[in-house]
C-alpha positions as CSV (number, residue, x, y, z in Angstrom):
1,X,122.6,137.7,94.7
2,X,120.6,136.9,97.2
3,X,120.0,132.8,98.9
4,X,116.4,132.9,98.3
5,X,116.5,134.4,95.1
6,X,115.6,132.2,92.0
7,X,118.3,131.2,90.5
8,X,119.4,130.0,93.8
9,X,116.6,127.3,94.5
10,X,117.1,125.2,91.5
11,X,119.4,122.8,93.3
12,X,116.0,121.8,95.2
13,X,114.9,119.9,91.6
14,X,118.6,119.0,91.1
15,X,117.8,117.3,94.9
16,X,114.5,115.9,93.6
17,X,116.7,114.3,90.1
18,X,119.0,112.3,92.6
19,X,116.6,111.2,94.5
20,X,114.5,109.7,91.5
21,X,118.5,107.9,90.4
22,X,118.5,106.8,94.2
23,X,115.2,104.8,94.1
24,X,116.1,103.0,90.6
25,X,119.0,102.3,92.6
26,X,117.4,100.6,95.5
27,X,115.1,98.8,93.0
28,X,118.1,97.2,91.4
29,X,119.0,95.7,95.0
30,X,116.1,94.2,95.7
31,X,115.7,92.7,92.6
32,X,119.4,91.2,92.6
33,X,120.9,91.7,95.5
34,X,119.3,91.9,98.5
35,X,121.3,91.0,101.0
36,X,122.6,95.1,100.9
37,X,119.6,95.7,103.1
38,X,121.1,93.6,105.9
39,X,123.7,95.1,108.1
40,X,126.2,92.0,107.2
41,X,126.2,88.8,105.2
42,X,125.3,87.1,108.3
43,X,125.5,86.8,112.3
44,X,128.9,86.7,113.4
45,X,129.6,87.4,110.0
46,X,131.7,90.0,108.0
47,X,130.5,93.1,106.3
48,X,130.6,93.3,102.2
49,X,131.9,96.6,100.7
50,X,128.3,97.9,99.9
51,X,126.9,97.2,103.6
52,X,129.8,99.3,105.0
53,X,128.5,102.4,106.3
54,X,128.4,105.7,103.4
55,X,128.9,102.9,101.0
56,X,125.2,101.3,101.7
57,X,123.7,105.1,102.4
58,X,122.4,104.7,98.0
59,X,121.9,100.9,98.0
60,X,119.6,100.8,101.2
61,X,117.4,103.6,99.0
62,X,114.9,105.4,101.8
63,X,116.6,108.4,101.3
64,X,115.0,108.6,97.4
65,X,111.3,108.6,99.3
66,X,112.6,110.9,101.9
67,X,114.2,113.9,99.6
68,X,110.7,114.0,97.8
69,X,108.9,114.1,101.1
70,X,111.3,117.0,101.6
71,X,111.0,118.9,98.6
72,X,107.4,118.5,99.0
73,X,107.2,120.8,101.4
74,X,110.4,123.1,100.3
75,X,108.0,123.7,96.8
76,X,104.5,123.9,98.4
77,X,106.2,127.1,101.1
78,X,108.1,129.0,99.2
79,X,106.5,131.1,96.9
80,X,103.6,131.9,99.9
81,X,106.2,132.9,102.6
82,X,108.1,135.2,99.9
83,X,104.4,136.4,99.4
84,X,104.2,136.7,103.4
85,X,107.4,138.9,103.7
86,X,106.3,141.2,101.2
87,X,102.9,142.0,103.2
88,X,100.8,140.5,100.2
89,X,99.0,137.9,102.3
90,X,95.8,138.0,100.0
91,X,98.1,136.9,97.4
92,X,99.4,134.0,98.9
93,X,96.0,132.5,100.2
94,X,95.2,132.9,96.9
95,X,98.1,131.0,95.7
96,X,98.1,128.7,98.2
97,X,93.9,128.3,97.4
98,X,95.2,127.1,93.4
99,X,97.5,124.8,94.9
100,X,95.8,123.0,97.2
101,X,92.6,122.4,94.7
102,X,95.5,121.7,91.8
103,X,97.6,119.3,93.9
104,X,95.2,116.0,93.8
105,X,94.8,115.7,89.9
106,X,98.0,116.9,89.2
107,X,99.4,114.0,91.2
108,X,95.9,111.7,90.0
109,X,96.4,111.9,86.6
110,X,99.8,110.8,86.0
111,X,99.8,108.0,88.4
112,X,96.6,106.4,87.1
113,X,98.0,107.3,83.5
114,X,101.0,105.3,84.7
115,X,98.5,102.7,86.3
116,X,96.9,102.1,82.6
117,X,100.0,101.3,81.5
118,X,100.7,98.5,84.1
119,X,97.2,97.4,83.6
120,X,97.4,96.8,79.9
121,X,100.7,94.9,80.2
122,X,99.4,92.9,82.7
123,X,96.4,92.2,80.7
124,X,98.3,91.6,77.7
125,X,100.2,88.8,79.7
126,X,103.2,90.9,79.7
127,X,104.4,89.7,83.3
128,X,104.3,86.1,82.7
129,X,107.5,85.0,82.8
130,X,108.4,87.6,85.7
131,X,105.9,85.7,87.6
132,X,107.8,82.7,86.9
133,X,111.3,83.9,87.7
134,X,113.1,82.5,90.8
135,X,113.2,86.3,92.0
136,X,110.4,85.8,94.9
137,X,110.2,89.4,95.1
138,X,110.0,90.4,91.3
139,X,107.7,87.9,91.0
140,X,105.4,89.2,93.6
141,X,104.6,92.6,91.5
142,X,103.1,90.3,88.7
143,X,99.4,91.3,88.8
144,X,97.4,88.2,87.7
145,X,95.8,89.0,84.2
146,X,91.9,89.2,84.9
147,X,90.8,88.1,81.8
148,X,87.1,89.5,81.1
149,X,86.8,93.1,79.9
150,X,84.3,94.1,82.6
151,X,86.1,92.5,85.4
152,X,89.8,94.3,84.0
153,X,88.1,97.6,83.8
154,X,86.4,97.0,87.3
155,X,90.2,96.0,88.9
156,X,91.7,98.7,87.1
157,X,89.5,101.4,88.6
158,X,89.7,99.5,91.8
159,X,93.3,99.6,92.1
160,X,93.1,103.5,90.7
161,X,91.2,104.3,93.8
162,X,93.1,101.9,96.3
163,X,96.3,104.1,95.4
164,X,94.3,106.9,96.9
165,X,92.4,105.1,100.3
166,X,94.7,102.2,101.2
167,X,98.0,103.6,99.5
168,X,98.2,100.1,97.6
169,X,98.2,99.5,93.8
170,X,98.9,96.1,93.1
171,X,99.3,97.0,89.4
172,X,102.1,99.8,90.7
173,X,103.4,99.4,94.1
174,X,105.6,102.4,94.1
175,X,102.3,104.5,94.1
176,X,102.1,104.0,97.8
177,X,103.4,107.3,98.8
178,X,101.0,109.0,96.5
179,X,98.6,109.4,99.1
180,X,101.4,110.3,101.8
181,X,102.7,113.2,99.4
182,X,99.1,114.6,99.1
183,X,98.1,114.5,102.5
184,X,101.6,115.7,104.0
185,X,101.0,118.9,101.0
186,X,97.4,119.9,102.7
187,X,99.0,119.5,106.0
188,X,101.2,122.4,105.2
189,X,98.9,124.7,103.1
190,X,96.6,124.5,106.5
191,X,99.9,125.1,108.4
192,X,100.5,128.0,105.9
193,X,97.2,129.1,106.7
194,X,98.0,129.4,110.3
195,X,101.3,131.3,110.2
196,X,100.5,133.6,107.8
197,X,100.6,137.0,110.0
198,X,103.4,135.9,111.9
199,X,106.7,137.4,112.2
200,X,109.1,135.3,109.8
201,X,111.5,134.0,113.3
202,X,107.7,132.8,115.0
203,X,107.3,131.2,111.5
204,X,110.4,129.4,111.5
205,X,109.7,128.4,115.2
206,X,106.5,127.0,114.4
207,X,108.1,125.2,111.1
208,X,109.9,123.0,114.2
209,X,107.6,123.1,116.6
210,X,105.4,120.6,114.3
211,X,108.8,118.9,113.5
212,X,108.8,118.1,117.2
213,X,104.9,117.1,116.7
214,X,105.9,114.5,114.1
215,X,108.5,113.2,115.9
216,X,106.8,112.7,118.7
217,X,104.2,111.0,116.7
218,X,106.3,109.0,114.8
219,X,106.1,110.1,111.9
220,X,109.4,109.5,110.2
221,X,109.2,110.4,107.0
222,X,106.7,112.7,105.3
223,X,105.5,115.3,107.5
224,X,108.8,115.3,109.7
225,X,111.3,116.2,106.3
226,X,108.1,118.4,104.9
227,X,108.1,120.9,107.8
228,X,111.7,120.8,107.5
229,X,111.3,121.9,103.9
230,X,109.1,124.3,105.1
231,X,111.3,125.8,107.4
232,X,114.1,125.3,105.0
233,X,112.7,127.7,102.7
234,X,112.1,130.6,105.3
235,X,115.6,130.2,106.3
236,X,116.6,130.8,102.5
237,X,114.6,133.7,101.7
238,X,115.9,134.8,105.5
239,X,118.1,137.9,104.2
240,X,120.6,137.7,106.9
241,X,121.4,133.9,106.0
242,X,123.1,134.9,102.9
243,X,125.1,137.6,105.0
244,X,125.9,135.0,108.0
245,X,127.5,132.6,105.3
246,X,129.2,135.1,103.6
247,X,131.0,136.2,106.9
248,X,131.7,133.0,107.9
249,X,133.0,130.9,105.1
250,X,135.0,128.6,106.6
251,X,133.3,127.6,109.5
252,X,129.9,127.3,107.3
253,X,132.5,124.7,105.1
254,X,133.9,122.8,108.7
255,X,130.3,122.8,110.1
256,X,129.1,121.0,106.5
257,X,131.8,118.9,106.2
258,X,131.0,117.1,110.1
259,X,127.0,117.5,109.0
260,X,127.7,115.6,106.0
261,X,129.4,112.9,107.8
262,X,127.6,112.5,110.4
263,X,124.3,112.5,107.8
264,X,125.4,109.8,105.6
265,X,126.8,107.5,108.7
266,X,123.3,107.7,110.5
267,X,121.3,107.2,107.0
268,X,123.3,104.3,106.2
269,X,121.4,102.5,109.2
270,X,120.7,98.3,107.6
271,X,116.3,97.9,106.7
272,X,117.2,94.3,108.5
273,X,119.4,92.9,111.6
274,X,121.1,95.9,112.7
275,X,122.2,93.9,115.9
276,X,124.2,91.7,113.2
277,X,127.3,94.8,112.7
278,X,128.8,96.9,115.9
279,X,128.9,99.9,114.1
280,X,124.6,99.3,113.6
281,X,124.1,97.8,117.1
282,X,126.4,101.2,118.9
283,X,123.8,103.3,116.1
284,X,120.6,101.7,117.7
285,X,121.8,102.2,121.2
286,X,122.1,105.9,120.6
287,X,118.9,106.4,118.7
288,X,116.9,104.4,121.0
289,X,117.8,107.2,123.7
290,X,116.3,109.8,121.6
291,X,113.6,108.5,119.5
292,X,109.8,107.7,120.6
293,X,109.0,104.5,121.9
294,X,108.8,101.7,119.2
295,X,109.9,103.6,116.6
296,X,110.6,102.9,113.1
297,X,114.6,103.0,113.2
298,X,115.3,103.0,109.7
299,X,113.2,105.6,108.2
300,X,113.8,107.8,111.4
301,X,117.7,107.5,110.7
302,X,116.7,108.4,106.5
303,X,115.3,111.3,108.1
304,X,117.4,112.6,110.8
305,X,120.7,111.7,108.1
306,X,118.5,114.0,105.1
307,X,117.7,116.7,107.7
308,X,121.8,117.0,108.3
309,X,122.6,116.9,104.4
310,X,120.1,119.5,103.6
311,X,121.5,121.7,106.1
312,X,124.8,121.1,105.2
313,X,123.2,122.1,101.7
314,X,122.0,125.6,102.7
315,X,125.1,127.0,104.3
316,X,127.3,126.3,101.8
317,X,126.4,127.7,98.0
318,X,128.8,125.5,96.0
319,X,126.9,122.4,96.8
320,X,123.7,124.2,95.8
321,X,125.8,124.9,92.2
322,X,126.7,121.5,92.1
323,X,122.8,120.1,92.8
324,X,121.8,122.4,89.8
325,X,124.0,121.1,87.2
326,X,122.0,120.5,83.6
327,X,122.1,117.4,85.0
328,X,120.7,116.7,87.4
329,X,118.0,119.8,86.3
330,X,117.4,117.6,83.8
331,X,117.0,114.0,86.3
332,X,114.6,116.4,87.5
333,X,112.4,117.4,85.4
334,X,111.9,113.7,84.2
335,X,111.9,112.2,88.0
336,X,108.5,111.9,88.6
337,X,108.1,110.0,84.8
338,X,111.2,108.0,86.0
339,X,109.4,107.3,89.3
340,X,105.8,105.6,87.6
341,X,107.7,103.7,85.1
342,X,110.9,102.4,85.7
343,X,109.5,99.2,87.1
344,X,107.2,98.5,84.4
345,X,110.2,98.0,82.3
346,X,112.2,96.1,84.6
347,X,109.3,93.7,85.2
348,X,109.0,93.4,81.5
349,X,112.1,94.3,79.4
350,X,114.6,93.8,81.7
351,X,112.8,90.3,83.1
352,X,112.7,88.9,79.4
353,X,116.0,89.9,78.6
354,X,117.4,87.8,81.9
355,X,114.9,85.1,81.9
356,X,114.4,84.6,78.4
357,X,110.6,85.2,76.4
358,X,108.8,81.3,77.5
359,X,108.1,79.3,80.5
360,X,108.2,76.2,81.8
361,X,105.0,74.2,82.0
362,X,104.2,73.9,85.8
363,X,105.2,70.9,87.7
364,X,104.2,68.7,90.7
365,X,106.2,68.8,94.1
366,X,106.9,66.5,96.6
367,X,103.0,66.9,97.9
368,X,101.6,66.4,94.4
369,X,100.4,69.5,94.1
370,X,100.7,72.0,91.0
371,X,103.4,74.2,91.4
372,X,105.4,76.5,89.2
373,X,108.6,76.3,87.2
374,X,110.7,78.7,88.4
375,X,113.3,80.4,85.5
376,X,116.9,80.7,87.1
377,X,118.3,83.7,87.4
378,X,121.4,83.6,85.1
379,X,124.0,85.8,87.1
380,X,125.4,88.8,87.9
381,X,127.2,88.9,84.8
382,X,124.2,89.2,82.5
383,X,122.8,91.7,84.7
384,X,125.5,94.4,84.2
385,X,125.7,93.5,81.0
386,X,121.8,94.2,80.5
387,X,121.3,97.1,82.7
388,X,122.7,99.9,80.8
389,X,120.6,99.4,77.8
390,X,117.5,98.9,80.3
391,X,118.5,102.2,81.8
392,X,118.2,104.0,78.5
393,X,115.5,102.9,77.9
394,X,113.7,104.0,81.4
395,X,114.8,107.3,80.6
396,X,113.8,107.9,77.3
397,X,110.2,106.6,78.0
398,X,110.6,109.3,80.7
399,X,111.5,111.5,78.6
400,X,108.2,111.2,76.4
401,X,105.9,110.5,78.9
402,X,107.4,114.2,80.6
403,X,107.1,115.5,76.7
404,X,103.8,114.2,76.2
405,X,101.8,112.5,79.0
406,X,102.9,115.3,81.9
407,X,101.7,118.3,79.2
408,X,98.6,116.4,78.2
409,X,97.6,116.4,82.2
410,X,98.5,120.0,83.0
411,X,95.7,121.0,80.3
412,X,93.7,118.5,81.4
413,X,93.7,120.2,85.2
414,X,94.2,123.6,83.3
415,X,90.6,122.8,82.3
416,X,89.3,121.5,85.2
417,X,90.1,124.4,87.1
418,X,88.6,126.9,84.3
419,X,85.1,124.8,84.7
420,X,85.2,125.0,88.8
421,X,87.1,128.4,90.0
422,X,85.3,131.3,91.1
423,X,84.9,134.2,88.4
424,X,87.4,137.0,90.3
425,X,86.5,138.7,86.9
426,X,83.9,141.0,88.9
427,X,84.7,142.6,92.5
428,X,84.7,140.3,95.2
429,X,84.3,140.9,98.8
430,X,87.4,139.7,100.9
431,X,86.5,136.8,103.1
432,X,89.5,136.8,104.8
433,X,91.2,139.3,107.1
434,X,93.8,141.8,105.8
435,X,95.6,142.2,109.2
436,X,94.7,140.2,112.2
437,X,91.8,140.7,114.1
């Protein structure tokens, strides 16, 4: 069977399941141990297992962010350049037309749905004691209950329409990359646009050619890995790449195995003192040769690392199997639920069962002034202990919200788009050219 054929692309939403595991990951670091983000336990100091490089490449957690920035762009290209290389380019602006008008409230929707959620627990006083917890960082995601009705529905609209202007939500801080994902997806329908009558090599060519762009521009993340997943899926539906693996199994395998490698030692790179390990500062030396100036060195080495793993990917089917295993299908089709709530319940459920259901009354420090009791954390012990059951629960309220919440939207915009598209029911007049002028 062909690479680009159906069947063959579900290890993309195997790709976006892991990624979704990855960022739960990262958000169990930071809560509890965050000295993974460093490239050692100190200056002159030694290395812990899980700040090794490959070992820290899932703690250190950019690569979650990055995969969706890739499949972003793999999802939004494929189904129009399959259109392209059968001729039918009325078809895909037409498709790439519903998309682009779909895309904003069917990423609105669920995120503000998710942002009521936050909102009423915060309201409800459900992130009281995480506000008092000795974990300075947890404790920073407590949203301050408002307290009137008119001023809580005024903040939650607020912070509804920050996620969308400022890419902040202070009820929801993961919804920061909303607003990247949107605007990196109408950056490549336009792109789409553009390259639609050329040849599928000139296609490819431009797919890197804005690559270069954004990494030139510094952009490390979103549009950089979404072109890639552009020209990742005209490389699939490509049909001599199926024929050039095929021929050359083995070195397809070598060249994955060294991509691989190389991928996971570059995207291990620390978030903090990278001149603290030798491995990190001989890293830095070589990217600062081929990076822009003043660049951001983490999320360029997620990047470049992801770029290397996806290819290794592609020329080599039996990972593609492997990525679309029920699952990780099935991480999936739940990652984006997983993604708006997971830390609602670890700033509730998970906080109370650490740091017990009551607070301390405040008390006065050394200046005399009112300060806050701060619960102690009571181990790493307790954690373990408590995070599988936490875990279970993330993923069944996942499950729901994917069962009910996600279907509820998709009629919602299902209806929106009845009320606002065009009747095509009579003949229409084609406003855009069949072959180029």
């Amino acid at each position: 069977m062909a690479i680009g054929a159906e069947t063959n692309v579900k290890w993309v939403d195997g790709l976006r399941g892991l990624a979704s595991v990855l960022v739960v990951i990262t958000h169990i670091y930071r809560q509890f141990d965050d000295p993974v983000f460093d490239a050692s336990m100190g200056e002159n100091r030694p290395m812990r297992w899980d700040q090794w490089p490959f070992m820290s490449f899932a703690g250190r957690g950019r690569i979650g962010v990055t995969i969706f920035a890739f499949v972003t762009g793999y999802v939004c290209a494929l189904k129009p350049i399959k259109l392209f290389r059968a001729g039918n380019q009325e078809a895909a602006f037409t498709s790439i037309s519903k998309s682009a008008v779909r895309r904003f409230p069917r990423l609105m929707l669920p995120a503000a749905a998710a942002t009521v959620v936050a909102w009423v627990l915060a309201e409800l006083g459900m992130y009281t004691v995480l506000k008092h917890s000795d974990n300075y960082w947890l404790a920073g995601l407590a949203h301050e209950r408002v307290g009137t009705f008119t001023g809580a529905i005024y903040e939650l609209g607020w912070q509804i329409c920050k996620t969308w202007v400022r890419r902040e939500n202070n009820y929801d801080n993961n919804q920061w990359t909303m607003l990247e994902l949107l605007q990196e997806s109408y950056k490549i329908y336009i792109f789409l646009f553009a390259v639609a009558y050329l040849k599928p090599k000139w296609r490819m060519a431009s797919a890197l050619l804005m690559m270069l762009y954004e990494w030139v521009t510094k952009e490390a993340v979103f549009e950089l890995l979404g072109f890639y997943g552009v020209f990742i899926a005209e490389v699939q539906v490509q049909p001599s790449t199926a024929a050039f693996i095929e021929a050359h199994h083995l070195a397809c395998h070598l060249i994955a195995a060294a991509l691989m490698f190389v991928g996971l030692y570059v995207g291990s790179y620390p978030e903090r003192h990278w001149e603290w390990a030798e491995w990190s500062r001989n890293l830095h030396d070589f990217e600062a040769k081929i990076l822009p100036d003043d660049p951001d060195f983490p999320r360029f080495s997620t990047g470049i690392g992801l770029t290397l793993i996806v290819t290794a990917i592609i020329i080599v089917p039996r990972l593609q199997k492997l990525l679309s295993s029920k699952y990780l299908l099935w991480l999936g089709r739940h990652s984006f639920a997983v993604y708006l709530l997971h830390m609602q319940v670890f700033k509730t459920v998970w906080t109370w069962s650490l740091y017990g259901i009551s607070i301390k009354p405040d008390h006065l420090n050394d200046k005399g002034e009112l300060e806050i009791t701060r619960l102690v954390y009571p181990g790493h012990t307790w954690m373990f202990v408590t995070m599988v059951p936490v875990l279970l629960l993330t993923y069944t309220c996942a499950y729901y919200w994917a069962l009910y919440v996600d279907p509820y939207c998709e009629r919602l915009v299902n209806k929106l788009m009845e009320y606002v598209k065009l009747d095509t029911s009579k003949e229409q007049t084609s406003y855009l050219p069949l072959r180029p002028a």
